[in-house]
N, C-alpha and C positions, 0 to 999 in steps of 0.2 A: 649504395647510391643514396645521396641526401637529396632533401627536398625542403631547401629554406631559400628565401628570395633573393638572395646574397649568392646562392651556387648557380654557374652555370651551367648548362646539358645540351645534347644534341636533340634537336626536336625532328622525327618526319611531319612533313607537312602534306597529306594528299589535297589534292584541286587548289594548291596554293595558287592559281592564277584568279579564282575563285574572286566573289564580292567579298564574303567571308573567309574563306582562306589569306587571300591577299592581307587583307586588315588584321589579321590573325598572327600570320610570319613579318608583318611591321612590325607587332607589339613583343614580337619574341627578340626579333635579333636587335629594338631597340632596347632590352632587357640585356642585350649581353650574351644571349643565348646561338649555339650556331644551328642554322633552320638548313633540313633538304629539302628541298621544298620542291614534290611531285607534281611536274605537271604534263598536258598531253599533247595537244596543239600549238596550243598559245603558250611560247616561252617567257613573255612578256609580266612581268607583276607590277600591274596599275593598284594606285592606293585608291579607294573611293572619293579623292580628290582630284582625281583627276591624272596626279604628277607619278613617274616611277618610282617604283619603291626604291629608298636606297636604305641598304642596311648599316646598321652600326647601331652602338660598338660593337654588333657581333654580326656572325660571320652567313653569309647566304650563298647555297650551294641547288642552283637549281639543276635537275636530272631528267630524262623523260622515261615515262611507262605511259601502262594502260592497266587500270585497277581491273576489266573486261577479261585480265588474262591472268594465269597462273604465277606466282611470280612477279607479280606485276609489270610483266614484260621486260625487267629490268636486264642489264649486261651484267657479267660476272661480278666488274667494278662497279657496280651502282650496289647489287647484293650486298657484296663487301660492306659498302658506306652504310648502308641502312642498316647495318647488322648492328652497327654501333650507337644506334640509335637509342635515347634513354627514353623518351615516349614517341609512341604515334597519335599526332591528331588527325582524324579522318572525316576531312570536310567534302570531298568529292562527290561529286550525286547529278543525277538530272534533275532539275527541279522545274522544265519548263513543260506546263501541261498540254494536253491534246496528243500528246505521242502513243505509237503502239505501245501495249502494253510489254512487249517483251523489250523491250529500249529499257523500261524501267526497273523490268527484271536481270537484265545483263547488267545492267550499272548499278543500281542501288544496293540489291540484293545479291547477286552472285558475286559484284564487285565490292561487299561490305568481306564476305567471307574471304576472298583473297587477300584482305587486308588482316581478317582475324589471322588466317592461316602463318599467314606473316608474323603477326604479335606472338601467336601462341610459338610457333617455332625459336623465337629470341627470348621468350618471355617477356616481351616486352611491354610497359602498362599502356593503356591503351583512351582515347578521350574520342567517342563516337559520337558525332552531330548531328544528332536525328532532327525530329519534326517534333515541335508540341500537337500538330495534328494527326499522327497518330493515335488520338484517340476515340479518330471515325467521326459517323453520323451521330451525335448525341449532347443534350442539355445538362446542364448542371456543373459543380466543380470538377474537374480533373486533377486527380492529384500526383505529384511526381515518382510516385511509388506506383503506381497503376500504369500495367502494358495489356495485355490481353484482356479484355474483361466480358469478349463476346459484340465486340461493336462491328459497324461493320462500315470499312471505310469509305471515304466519299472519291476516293476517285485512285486509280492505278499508280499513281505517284504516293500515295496515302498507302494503299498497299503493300508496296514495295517498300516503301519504310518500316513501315510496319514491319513485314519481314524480316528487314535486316536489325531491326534495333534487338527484335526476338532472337537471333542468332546470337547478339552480342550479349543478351541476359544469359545464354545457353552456357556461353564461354564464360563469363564471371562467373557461374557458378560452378562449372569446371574449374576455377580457381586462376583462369585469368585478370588482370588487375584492370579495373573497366569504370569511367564515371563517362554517363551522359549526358549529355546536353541537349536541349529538345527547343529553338528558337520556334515563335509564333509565326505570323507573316514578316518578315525582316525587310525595311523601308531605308530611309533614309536618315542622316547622321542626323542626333538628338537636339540639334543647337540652332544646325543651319538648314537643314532639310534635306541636303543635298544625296545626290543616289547615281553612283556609276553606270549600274545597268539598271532600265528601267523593265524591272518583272516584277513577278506575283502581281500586287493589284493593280499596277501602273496600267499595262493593258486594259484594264475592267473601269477607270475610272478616266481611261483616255477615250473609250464608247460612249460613257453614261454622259460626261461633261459634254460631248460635240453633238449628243442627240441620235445619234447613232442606233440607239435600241433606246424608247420611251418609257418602258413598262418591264419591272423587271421581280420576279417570283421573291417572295421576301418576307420577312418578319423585321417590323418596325424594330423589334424589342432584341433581335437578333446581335450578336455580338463578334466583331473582329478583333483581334487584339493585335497590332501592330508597332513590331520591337524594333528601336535604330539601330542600324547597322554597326555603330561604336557600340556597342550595351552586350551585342552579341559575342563581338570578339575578343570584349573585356573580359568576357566570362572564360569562354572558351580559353583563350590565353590563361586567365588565374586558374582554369580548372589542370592546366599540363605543369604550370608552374607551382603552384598550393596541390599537387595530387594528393598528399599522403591526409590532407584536412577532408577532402571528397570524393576519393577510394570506394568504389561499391553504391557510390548513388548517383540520381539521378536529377537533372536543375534543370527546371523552365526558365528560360531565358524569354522573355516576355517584359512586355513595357504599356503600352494605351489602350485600354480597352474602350472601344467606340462603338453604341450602337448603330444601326444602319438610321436611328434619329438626329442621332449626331452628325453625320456622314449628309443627309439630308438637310439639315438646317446649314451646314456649313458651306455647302454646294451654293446655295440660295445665297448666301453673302455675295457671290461675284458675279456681274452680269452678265460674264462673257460667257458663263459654263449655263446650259441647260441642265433641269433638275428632274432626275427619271422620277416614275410614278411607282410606289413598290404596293405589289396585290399581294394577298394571301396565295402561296401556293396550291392552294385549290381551287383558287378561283382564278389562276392562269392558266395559260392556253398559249402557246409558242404559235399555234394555226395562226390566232387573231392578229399576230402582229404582220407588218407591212411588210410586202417583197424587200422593200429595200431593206428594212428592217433585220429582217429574219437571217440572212447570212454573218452578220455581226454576232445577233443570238448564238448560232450554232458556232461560229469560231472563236467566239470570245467570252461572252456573257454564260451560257451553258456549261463552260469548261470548270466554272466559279460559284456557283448557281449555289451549291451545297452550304456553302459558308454563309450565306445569307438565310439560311434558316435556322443556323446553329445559334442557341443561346446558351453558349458556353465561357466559363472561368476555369482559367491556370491559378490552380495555387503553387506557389514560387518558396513557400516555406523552406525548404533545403537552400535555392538560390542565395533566398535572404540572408540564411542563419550565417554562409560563408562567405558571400560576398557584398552585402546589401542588396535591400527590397527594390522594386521598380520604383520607377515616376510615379509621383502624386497623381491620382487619377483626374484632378481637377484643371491638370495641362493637355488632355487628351485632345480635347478642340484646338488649341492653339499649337499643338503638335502636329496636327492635321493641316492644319494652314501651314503653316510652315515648310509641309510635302507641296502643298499645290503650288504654293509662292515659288517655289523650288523650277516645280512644272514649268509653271508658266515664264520662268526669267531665262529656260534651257529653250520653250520654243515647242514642248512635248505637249499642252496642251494647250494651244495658241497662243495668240499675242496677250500680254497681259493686260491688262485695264488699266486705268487712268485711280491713278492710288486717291485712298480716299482722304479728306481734312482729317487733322491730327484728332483721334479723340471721337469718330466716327460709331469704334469700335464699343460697346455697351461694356466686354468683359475686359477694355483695358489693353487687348493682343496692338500688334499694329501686324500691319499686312506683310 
């Protein structure tokens, strides 16, 4: 089996219906490459543009399972197909939080080892899309050589990754063929903002902006890093395509690192959005806020709460040496506008405002 960009291969694709799978099996079969692309529900593969995926020059072969099950629930002929498979990328996961925890255990984790089970059976090499937040509650740099180091994670989803990304070091050292990829919060395309589904912080920043919850537990100085959803899949696609250059490691896939200052002064640019109040977590108190208040808290704001204290950095060293370094960190702000302009032109975060004179803007951005 070669591995130069010139050859093609059969890729599995799990959760190809996926934000990131979807954009992942574009970048393959427009590579030439022929994609099976696993999915469960939804047979449908939308690009984050909105438009169906169409493939070419190479070949798209959608099938259905359930990663939940041994086998992957597949039929004798789907077995067959997969068997021929020259890598698995394994994008499938729950990522939507507040679920029981055993949702996250049957799919992340029990459904990672189905898919090991699978690799190792074929020998097949393997490109696992964890979380860069598996590195739990904790400050300071994260390095992409670092899994376990005794942290302790911020929320069931966090766990369950966790979990499974540990199974997948278990199996590379078994001497299955394994690189990971660990995306940060994964937003919207780098250019235009734009974002198919709106999760991770779109919930959290459709409360804060409408006023919904006023006062929200937090560290000014606290850190999100929020990757576009293109940034992700280039990766993950060069890591199945380049496997033999990044074979046994591990690549943060990360892009804007933005304090909750940033996030705050940016909010404050547009009329239309209210600007929460962020307290010391010890000097909040979920009691004090308002009946109306307090339900948004518990359904939305609480579920996210943990990241807002985190004053953490991905180093992407590995990322970089194979693929190139992230965005200049001094686009981080106008990166951000970019999501909201997004918001507000979709309708997600109300009607937009009344744009401002050319030149309005001090850093230069336009809205």
């Amino acid at each position: 089996m070669t591995d130069t960009l010139t050859d093609t291969m059969t890729v599995l694709v799990t959760g190809a219906s996926g934000l990131v799978g979807a954009e992942v099996t574009a970048r393959l079969t427009a590579g030439g490459h022929t994609v099976v692309a696993l999915v469960h529900r939804n047979g449908d593969l939308v690009r984050n543009s909105g438009g169906r995926l169409t493939p070419g020059p190479g070949v798209l072969t959608p099938i259905t399972g359930d990663i939940t099950r041994p086998g992957l629930g597949l039929t004798d002929g789907d077995q067959r197909l997969v068997a021929t498979a020259d890598r698995i990328v394994h994008c499938a996961a729950v990522t939507h939080f507040g679920l029981p925890a055993e949702r996250y255990e049957t799919v992340n984790a029990a459904g990672t080892r189905h898919v090991l089970d699978l690799a190792v059976t074929h020998r097949t090499p393997l490109v696992h899309v964890s979380t860069a937040y598996v590195c739990g509650e904790r400050d300071g740099t994260v390095r992409e050589d670092e899994l376990d180091v005794g942290q302790r994670p911020g929320n069931d989803y966090e766990r369950s990754k966790l979990a499974a990304e540990t199974m997948v070091h278990q199996a590379a050292v078994a001497g299955l063929p394994v690189t990971v990829v660990r995306p940060s919060i994964v937003t919207g395309a780098a250019r235009t903002g734009r974002v198919r589904d709106f999760m991770t912080i779109y919930p959290v920043l459709r409360v804060l902006t409408r006023g919904l919850v006023g006062t929200v537990p937090a560290h000014y100085d606290a850190a999100l890093d929020l990757v576009p959803v293109d940034r992700v899949a280039d990766l993950v696609a060069g890591a199945a395509t380049r496997f033999d250059a990044v074979a046994g490691r591990t690549l943060h896939a990360v892009g804007q690192e933005l304090t909750l200052r940033d996030f705050s002064d940016v909010l404050a640019e547009y009329p239309c959005f209210q600007v929460p109040r962020f307290l010391p977590p010890s000097a909040f108190s979920a009691s004090a806020l308002s009946d109306r208040e307090r339900p948004y808290y518990d359904r939305v704001i609480a579920l996210y709460d943990t990241y807002f204290r985190r004053r953490v950095r991905f180093d992407d060293t590995q990322a970089a040496a194979a693929f190139g370094g992230r965005p200049a960190p001094a686009g981080a702000r106008p990166y951000l506008r970019r999501l909201l302009d997004h918001c507000l032109r979709t309708g997600y975060l109300g009607a937009p405002p009344r744009r401002e004179p050319a030149g309005a803007r001090t850093d230069g951005s336009t809205p």
